[in-house]
C-alpha positions in Angstrom: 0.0 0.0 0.0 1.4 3.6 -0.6 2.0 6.7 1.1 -1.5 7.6 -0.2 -3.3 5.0 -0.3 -5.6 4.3 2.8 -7.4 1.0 4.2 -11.1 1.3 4.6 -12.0 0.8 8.0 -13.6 -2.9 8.9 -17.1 -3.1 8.8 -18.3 -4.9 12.3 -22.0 -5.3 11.5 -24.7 -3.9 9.0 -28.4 -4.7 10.4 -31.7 -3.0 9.6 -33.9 -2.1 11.6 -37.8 -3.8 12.1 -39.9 -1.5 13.1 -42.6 -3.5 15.9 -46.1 -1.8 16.6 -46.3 -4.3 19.5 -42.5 -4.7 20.8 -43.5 -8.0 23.4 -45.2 -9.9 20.9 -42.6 -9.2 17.9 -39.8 -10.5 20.5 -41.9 -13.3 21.1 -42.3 -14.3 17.4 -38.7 -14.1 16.3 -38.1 -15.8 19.7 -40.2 -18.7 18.5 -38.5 -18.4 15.1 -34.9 -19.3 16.4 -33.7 -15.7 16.9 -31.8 -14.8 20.1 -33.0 -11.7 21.4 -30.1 -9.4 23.7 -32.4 -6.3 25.4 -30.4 -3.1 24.6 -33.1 -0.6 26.0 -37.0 -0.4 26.8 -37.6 0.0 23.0 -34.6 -1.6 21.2 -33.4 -5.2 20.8 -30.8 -6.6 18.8 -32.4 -10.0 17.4 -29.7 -12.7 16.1 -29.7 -15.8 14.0 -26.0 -17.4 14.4 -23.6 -15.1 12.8 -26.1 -13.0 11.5 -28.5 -10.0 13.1 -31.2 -7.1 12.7 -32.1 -4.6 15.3 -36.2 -4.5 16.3 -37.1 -1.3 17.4 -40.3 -0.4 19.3 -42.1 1.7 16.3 -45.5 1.5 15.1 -44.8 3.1 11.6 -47.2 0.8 9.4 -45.9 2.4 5.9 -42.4 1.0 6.9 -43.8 -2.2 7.9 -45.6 -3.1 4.7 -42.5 -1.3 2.1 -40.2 -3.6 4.1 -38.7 -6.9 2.9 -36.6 -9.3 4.4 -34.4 -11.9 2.8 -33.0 -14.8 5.0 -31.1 -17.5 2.4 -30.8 -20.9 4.4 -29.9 -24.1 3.0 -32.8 -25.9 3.6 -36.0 -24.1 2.8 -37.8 -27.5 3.9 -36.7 -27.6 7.4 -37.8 -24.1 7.5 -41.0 -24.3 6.4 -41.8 -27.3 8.5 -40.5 -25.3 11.7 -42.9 -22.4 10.8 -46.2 -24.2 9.7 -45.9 -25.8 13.5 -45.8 -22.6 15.2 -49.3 -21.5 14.5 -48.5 -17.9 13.6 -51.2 -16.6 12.0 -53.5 -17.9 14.4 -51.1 -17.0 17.6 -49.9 -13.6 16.1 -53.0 -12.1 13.8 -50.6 -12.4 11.3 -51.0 -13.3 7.3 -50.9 -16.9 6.9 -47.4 -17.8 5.7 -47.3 -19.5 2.3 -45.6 -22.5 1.6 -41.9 -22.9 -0.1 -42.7 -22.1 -4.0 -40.0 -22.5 -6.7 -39.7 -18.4 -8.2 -38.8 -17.7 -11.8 -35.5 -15.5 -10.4 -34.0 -19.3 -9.3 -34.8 -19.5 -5.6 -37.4 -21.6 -3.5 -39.2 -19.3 -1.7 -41.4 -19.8 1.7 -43.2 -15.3 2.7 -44.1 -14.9 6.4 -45.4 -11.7 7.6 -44.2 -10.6 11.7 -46.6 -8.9 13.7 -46.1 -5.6 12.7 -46.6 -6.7 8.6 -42.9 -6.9 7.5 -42.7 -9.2 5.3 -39.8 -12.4 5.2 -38.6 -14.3 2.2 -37.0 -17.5 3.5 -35.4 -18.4 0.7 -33.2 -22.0 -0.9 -31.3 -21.6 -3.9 -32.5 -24.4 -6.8 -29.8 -26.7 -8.0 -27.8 -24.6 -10.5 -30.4 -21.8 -9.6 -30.4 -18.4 -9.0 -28.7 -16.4 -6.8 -29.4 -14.5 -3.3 
């Protein structure tokens, strides 16, 4: 590296954040999805999945809710789906009923669940020589 040149500076985490009309029962839900929550203050939790996190925040902002998307790729869309038809959710939570792992034209198996607040997920498999995340 040169005199001028200069390192970018390491990037420790990038995590949006959910917005949750009803802060208890959105911890509850990703709770019950596998997430880890870890309290940070009355309104703010940072919610992981293994390596990987987003921050739910104690907002009832429903035009952020419904223009929000979230994209979790796993490995095995299957296991997945069968963890979330058990839970119940749209009966437990008031929430759309999740649909079922469909193959998409972009290459990807997709399974859409909807949190209590109406952001929506895409839990997501890529198809043999498929498409990409």
């Amino acid at each position: 590296m040169s005199a001028n040149e200069q390192s970018e500076p390491e990037v420790v985490a990038l995590r949006p954040v959910l917005p949750a009309k009803d802060f208890g029962a959105s911890l509850r839900f990703y709770t019950e999805l596998g997430f880890r929550a870890r309290r940070l203050g009355p309104p703010l939790a940072s919610m992981h999945l293994g390596q990987f996190a987003f921050l739910l925040q104690a907002n009832d902002d429903p035009t952020a809710a419904a223009n929000l998307v979230m994209h979790l790729l796993v490995s095995d869309v299957g296991a997945w789906w069968a963890r979330i038809a058990a839970l119940g959710l749209a009966a437990r939570y008031g929430v759309q009923a999740p649909r079922a792992p469909t193959p998409e034209p972009w290459g990807l198996t997709v399974a859409y669940i909807w949190d209590p607040s109406g952001v929506l997920w895409h839990i997501a498999e890529e198809a043999p020589g498929g498409g990409q995340a």
